[in-house]
N, C-alpha and C positions, 0 to 999 in steps of 0.2 A: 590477437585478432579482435577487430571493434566491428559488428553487425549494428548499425543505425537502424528505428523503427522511428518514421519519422510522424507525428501530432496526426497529420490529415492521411494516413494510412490506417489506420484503425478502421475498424469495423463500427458505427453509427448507428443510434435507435433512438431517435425523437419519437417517444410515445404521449408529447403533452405536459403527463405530470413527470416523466421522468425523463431527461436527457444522458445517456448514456455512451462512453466512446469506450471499446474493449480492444486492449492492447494486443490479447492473446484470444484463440476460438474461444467462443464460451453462446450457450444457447443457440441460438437460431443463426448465427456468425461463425461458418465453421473457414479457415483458413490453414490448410496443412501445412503452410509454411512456419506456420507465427501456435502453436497447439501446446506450447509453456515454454519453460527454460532450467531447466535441468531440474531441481522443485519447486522450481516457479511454475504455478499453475496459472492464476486471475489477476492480471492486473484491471482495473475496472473504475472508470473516474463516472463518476455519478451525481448529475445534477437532481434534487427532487424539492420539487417544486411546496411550497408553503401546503402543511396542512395534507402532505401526502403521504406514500411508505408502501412498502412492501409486509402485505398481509401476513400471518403466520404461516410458515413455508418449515421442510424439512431439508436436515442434510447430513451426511454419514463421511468421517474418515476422510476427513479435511480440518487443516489449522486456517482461522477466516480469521485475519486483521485488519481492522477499519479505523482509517485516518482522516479525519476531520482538515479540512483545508480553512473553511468559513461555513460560518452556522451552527447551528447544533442536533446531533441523533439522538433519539429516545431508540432505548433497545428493551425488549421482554425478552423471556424465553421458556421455555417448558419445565426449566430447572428451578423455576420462581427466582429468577435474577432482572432485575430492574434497572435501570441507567441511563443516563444523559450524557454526552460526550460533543467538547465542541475544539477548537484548534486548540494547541498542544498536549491533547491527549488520544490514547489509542484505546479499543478495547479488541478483545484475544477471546477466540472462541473455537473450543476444541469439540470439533463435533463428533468424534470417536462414532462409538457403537450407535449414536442419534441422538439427534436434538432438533426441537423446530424453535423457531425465534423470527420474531416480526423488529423491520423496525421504519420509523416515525421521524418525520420531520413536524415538531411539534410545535413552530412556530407560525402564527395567522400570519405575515408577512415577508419572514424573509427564508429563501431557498436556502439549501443544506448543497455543500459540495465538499465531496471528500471520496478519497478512493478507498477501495473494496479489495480484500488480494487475500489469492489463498495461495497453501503451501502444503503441498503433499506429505502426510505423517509417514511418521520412521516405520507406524506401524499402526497395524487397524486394529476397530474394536475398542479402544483407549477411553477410560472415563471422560465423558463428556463432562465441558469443565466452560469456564469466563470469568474474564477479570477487566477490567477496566484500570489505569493508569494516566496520572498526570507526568508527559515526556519532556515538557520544556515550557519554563515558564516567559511572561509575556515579555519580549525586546532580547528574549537571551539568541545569541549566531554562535554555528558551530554544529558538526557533525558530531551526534552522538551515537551509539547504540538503544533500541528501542525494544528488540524484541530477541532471540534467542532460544537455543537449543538447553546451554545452561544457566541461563539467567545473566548472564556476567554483567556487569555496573549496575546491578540494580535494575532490571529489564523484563519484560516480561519472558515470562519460560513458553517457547512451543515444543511439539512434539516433531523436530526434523533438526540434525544437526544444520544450523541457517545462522547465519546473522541478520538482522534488518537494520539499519542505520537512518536516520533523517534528522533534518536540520535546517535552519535559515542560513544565509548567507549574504550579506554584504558586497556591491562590487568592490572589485578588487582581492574579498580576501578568497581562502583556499583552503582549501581540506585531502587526505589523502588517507586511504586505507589497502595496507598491504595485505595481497591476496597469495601471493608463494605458489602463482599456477591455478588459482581456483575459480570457478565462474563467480561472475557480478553480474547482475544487473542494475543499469541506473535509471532510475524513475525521474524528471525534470517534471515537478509539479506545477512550478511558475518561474518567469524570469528566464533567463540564460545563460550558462555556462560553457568552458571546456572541459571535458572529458577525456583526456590523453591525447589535447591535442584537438578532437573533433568537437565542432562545436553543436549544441542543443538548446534548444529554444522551447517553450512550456509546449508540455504532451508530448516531447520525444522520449524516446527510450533508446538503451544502447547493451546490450548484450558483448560480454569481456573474456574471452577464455585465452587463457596462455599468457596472460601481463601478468607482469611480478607484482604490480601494484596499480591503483587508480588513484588518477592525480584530479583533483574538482577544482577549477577556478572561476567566480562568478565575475559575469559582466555586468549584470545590474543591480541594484539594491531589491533586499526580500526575494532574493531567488531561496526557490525550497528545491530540495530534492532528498529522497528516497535511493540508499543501496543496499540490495540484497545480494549477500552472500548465500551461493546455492549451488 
C-alpha cells in the first residue's frame, strides 16, 4: 500500500525570516491524520532567510537530522560542539537526557534550505551526542545510505533501529531498496520521480507499508530524494 502526501498539503508558516512547510503535526500545525510514520516523527523543509536562525532552544529523547539541500547551517550546542554544514553533508543530534542548540544561517546573502527530521529513540535518557558528516561528494548520483541504527557503510549511527538513504539522481536512472514488508517513507526533495509506479513531484511524500521493495525512477535531472526505513 502507497499513502501520497502531496507538496501543497502540508501545513505552512511564512514567519518572514523563516519559510517553513511540515510534512507531519509539529508545533502550532496539529493534523491527526499525518502526527508521524511509524518513527518518523519531523519531516520539516525549512527556508531561513540570510542572517537568521533559530535562537538556543531545548529538546529531550529525540534523534534530529539535518539535511542541507542549498546554503549553509552554523550549529552550536550546549555540549560545546560547533559546525557549519552545507549540501552533501548531514549532521546527527541525539538529544537523549537534553540538549539545547541554536542554529544559524550565517551567510549576509544567501538563504539556507534544508530539511529538519526527527526520529523517535529506541530509548530515552541516552547520552546526548552530534556529529556532523560529509555524505556525497560534488556531481556523485546514486542512493546511498546516510544515517543508521548501526552505522552500516560508513553512516551516521542513531538511536532507532532506521535506515535513512538520500541521493541525487539523473533522469532516467533508478534506484531500489528492498524493504521485506517494512515501512518507508519517501521524501522528494526536488525534481520528480516514480515511486512504485506513483509519480512525485518536489515536497511530496509517500508512505510504503507492505511492498517487498521501493522501486525510484527519476524523470528529471538533479532529482534528490530522501528514504527512510522505519
Amino acid at each position: 500500500m502507497i499513502t501520497i502526501r502531496r507538496s501543497d498539503e502540508r501545513g505552512r508558516f511564512d514567519h518572514g525570516w523563516l519559510d517553513a512547510r511540515h510534512t507531519f503535526s509539529f508545533g502550532g500545525y496539529d493534523d491527526p491524520s499525518w502526527r508521524g510514520f511509524g518513527h518518523l516523527r519531523v519531516i520539516n523543509e525549512d527556508v531561513v532567510a540570510p542572517g537568521q536562525g533559530f535562537g538556543m532552544h531545548g529538546h529531550r529523547d529525540m534523534e534530529i537530522v539535518t539535511y542541507v539541500l542549498s546554503g549553509r547551517l552554523e550549529h552550536r550546542d550546549s555540549l560545546g560542539n560547533r559546525g557549519v554544514i552545507g549540501p552533501g553533508e548531514i549532521q546527527r543530534m541525539t538529544a537523549g537526557s537534553g540538549i539545547r542548540h541554536a542554529e544559524y544561517n550565517p551567510s549576509a546573502d544567501e538563504p539556507v534550505h534544508l530539511l529538519q527530521i526527527w526520529i523517535l529513540p529506541r530509548r530515552s535518557g541516552a547520552t546526548p551526542a552530534y556529529a556532523q558528516r560529509v555524505v556525497r561528494s560534488a556531481g556523485e548520483r546514486g542512493l546511498r545510505v546516510i544515517a543508521s541504527g548501526d552505522g552500516r557503510e560508513g553512516s551516521l549511527t542513531i538511536e532507532q533501529d532506521a535506515v535513512v538513504h538520500a541521493g541525487v539522481l539523473d533522469r532516467g536512472m533508478s534506484a531500489s531498496v528492498p524493504l521485506g514488508g517494512r515501512r518507508a517513507w519517501v521524501q522528494l526533495a526536488r525534481g520528480s520521480a516514480s515511486v512504485n509506479g506513483r509519480v512525485l513531484s518536489a515536497g511530496d511524500g509517500a508512505g510504503l507499508e507492505g511492498e517487498a521493495s521501493l522501486a525510484l525512477s527519476a524523470s528529471e535531472d538533479g532529482t534528490e530524494v530522501l528514504v527512510f526505513e522505519v
